[in-house]
C-alpha positions as CSV (number, residue, x, y, z in Angstrom):
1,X,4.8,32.3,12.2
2,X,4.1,30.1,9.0
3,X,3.7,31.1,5.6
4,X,0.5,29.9,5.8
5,X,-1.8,30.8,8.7
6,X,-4.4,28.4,8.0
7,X,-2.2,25.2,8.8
8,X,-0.5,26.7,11.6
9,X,-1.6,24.5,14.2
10,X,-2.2,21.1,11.9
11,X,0.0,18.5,12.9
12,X,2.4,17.2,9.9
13,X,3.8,13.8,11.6
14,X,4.4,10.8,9.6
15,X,4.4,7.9,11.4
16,X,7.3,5.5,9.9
17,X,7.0,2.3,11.2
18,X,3.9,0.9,8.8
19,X,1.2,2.8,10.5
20,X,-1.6,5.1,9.3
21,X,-0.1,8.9,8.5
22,X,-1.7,12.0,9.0
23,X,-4.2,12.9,6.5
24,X,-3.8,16.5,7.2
25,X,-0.7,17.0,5.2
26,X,-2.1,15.4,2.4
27,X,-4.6,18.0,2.6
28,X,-2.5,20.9,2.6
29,X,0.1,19.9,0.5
30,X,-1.1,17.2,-2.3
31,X,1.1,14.6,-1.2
32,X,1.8,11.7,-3.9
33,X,3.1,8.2,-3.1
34,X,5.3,6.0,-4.6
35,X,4.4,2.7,-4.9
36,X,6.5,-0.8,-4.8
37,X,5.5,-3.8,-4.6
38,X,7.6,-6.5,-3.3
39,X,6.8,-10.3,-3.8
40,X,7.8,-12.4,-0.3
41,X,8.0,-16.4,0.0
42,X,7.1,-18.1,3.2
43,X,8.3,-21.8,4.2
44,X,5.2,-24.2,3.3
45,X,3.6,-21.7,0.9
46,X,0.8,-22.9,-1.2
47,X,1.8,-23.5,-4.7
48,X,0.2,-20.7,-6.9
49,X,-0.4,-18.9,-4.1
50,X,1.4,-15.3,-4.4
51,X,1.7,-13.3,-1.1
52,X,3.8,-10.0,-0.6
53,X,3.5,-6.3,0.6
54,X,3.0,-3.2,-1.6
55,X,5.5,-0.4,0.0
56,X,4.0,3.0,-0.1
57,X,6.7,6.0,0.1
58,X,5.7,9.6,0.4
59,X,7.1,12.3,-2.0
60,X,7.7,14.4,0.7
61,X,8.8,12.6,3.8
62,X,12.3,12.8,5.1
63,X,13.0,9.3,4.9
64,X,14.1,6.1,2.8
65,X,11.8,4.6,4.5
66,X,8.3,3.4,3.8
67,X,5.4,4.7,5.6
68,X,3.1,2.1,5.1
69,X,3.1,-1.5,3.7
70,X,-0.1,-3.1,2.3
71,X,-0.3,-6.7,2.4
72,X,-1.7,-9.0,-0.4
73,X,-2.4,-12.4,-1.5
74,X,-3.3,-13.5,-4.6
75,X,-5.0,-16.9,-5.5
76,X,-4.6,-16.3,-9.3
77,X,-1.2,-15.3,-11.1
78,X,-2.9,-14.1,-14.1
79,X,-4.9,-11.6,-11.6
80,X,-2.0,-10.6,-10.0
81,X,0.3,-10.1,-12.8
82,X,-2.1,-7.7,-13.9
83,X,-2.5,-5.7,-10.5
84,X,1.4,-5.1,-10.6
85,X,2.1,-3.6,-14.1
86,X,-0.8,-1.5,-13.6
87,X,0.2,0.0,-10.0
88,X,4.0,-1.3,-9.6
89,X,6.8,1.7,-9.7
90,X,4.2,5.0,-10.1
91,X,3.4,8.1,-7.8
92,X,-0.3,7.9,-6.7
93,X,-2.7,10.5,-5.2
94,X,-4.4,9.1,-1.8
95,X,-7.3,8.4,-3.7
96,X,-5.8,6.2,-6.1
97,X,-4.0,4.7,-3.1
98,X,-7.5,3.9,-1.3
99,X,-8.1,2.4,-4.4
100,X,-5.5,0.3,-4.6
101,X,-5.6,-0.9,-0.8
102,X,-9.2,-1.7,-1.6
103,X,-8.4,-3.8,-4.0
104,X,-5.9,-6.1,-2.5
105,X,-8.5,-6.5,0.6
106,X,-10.4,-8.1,-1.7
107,X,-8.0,-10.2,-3.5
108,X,-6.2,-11.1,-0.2
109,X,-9.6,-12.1,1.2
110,X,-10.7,-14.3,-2.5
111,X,-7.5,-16.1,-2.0
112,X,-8.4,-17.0,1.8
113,X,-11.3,-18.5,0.5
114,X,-9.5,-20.1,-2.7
115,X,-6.5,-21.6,0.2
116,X,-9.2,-22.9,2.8
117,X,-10.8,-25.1,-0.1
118,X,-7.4,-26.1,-1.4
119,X,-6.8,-27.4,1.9
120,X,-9.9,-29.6,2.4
């Protein structure tokens, strides 16, 4: 019997391998994350083009490993320069992390846009 009736029969899984977690923990407990972000290189890249994954650890799983990795792209260094010291190397709440994943969707879709006319 748990300490705590009311999540006795709340799943607590984290999947590890870059999927979506269980929100339910996050709930009960006030999970943080850590964030990372980690700049990647591809053969052919554009120039000025900066592409990479943001790794998101959770305070409280069991693991060295990430549970999630964001992708991003950014068109604009300045842009993205400023994205990382604001969020690079801090403990986030999951709003702050919707936040931030919102964020590079949008980025990561300007610079689709910015690549595409490059290209032409």
């Amino acid at each position: 019997m748990s300490k705590n009736p009311q999540f006795e029969n709340k799943k607590f899984s984290v999947v590890y391998s870059s999927k979506k977690y269980n929100a339910n923990f996050d709930e009960a407990f006030g999970r943080k994350y850590f964030l990372s972000f980690i700049e990647e290189f591809w053969p052919k890249q554009m120039d000025n083009t900066y592409i990479g994954r943001v790794e998101v650890y959770a305070d409280e799983a069991n693991t060295p490993y990430a549970i999630e990795e964001i992708r991003f792209a950014f068109a604009d260094y300045n842009k993205y320069s400023t994205v990382r010291k604001k969020w690079d190397f801090i403990r986030v709440t999951k709003e702050k992390l919707e936040e931030l994943r919102k964020l590079l969707d949008i980025e990561s879709e300007k610079t689709t846009i910015e690549i595409k006319k490059r290209r032409k």
